[in-house]
C-alpha positions in Angstrom: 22.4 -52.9 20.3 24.5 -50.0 18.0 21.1 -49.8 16.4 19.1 -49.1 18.9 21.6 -46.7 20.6 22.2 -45.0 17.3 18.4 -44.4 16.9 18.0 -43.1 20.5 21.1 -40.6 19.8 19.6 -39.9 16.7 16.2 -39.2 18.3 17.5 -37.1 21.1 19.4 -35.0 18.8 16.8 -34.7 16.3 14.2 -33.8 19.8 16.4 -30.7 20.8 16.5 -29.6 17.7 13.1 -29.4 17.1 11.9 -28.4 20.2 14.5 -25.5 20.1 12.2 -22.1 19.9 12.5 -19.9 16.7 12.9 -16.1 18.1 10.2 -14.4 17.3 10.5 -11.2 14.6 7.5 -9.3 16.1 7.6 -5.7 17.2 5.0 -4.6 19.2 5.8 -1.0 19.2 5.6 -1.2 15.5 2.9 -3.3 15.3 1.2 -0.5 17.0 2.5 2.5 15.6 0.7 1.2 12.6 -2.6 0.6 14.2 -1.7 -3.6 13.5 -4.1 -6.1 13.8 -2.8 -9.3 15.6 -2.4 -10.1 12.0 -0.5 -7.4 11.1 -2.9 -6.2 8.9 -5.1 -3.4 8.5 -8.0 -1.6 6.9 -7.3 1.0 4.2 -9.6 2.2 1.1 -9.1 1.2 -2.1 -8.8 3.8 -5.0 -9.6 2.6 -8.4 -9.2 5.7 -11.0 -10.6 5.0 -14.4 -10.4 7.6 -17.4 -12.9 10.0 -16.7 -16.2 11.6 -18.4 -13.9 15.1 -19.6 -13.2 14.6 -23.2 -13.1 18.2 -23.8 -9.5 19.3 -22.2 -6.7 20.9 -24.3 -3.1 19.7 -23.8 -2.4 22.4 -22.2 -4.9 21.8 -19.4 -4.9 18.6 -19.1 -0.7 18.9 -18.5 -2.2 21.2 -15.9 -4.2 19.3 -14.0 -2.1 16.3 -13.9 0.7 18.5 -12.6 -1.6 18.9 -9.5 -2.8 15.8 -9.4 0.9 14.7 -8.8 1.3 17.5 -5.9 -1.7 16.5 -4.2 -0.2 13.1 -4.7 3.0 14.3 -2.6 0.8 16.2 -0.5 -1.2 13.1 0.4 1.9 11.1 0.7 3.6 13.7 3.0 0.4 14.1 5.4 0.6 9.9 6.0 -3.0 9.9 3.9 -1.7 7.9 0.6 0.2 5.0 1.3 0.6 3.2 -2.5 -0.3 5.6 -5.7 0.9 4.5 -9.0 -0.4 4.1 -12.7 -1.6 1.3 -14.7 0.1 0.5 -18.3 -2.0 1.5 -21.1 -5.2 -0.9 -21.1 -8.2 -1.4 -22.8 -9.9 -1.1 -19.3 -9.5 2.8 -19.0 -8.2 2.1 -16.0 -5.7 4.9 -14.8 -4.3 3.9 -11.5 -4.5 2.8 -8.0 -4.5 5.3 -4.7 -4.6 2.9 -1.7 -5.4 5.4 1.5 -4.1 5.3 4.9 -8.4 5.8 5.8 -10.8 3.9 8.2 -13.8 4.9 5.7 -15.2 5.7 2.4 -16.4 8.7 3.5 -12.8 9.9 4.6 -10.7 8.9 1.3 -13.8 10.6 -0.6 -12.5 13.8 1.2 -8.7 13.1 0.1 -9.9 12.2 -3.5 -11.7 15.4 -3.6 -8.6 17.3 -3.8 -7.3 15.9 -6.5 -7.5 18.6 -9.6 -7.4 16.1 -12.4 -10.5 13.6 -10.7 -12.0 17.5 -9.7 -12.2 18.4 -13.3 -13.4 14.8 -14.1 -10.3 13.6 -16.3 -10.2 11.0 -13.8 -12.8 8.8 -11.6 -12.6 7.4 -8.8 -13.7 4.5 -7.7 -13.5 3.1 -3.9 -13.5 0.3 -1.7 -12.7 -0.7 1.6 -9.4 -3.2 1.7 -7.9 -5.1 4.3 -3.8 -5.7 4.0 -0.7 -5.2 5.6 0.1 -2.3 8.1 3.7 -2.4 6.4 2.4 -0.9 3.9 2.9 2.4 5.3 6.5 2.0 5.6 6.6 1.9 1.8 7.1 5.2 0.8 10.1 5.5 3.5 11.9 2.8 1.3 10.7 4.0 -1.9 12.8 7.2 -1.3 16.2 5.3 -0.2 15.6 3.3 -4.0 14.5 6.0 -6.0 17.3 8.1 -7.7 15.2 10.7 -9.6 11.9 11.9 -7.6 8.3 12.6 -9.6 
């Protein structure tokens, strides 16, 4: 008889607890202030920049052009356009760094790459896709500049 009450008391207790409702982090004016999927996901284009065809640059324009390329960086950044920019270590890939946009099309990120001086004067190439991840993603650079202590 203990037994069985003991395993009913146990099973009730272990029946509220379960069937207790975890609250529920979503946001929906976030979610949508970020163009969300019901995923929380999104579609953004995919920069790939490789070392590019311009072997002929001095120092002193290549210093430059890749003083631009990191204003148009901010720029982009600023505007909402360039949600994640970054470089790659040193590779065997020529592979530079990554640009993901804030675009619903090739077409549109080709129009924000184009303004880049260093993939203008061909140090750099780009190379894009469409991608599908999180809409969070565009809260990144908010963070970034509460973490960083010097800025680029």
């Amino acid at each position: 008889m203990k037994k069985s009450i003991l395993f009913l008391l146990l099973f009730s207790f272990n029946s509220v607890i379960f069937s207790q409702e975890t609250e529920s982090a979503f946001d929906e004016k976030l979610a949508k202030s970020l163009n969300a999927d019901d995923y929380g996901m999104k579609q953004y284009v995919f920069c790939l920049l490789k070392t590019g065809s311009n072997t002929t640059a001095t120092k002193e324009e290549t210093k430059k052009l890749f003083e631009g390329h990191m204003a148009n960086i901010n720029l982009l950044a600023k505007e909402g356009k360039l949600v994640v920019a970054g470089p790659f270590i040193k590779n065997e890939r020529n592979y530079r760094g990554i640009y993901i946009f804030n675009a619903s099309s090739i077409e549109e990120a080709k129009s924000f790459v184009a303004t880049d001086p260093a993939v203008q004067s061909k140090l750099l190439e780009a190379e894009l896709t469409l991608w599908y991840g999180s809409a969070a993603l565009q809260e990144t650079l908010k963070i970034h500049d509460k973490i960083a202590k010097t800025k680029i």
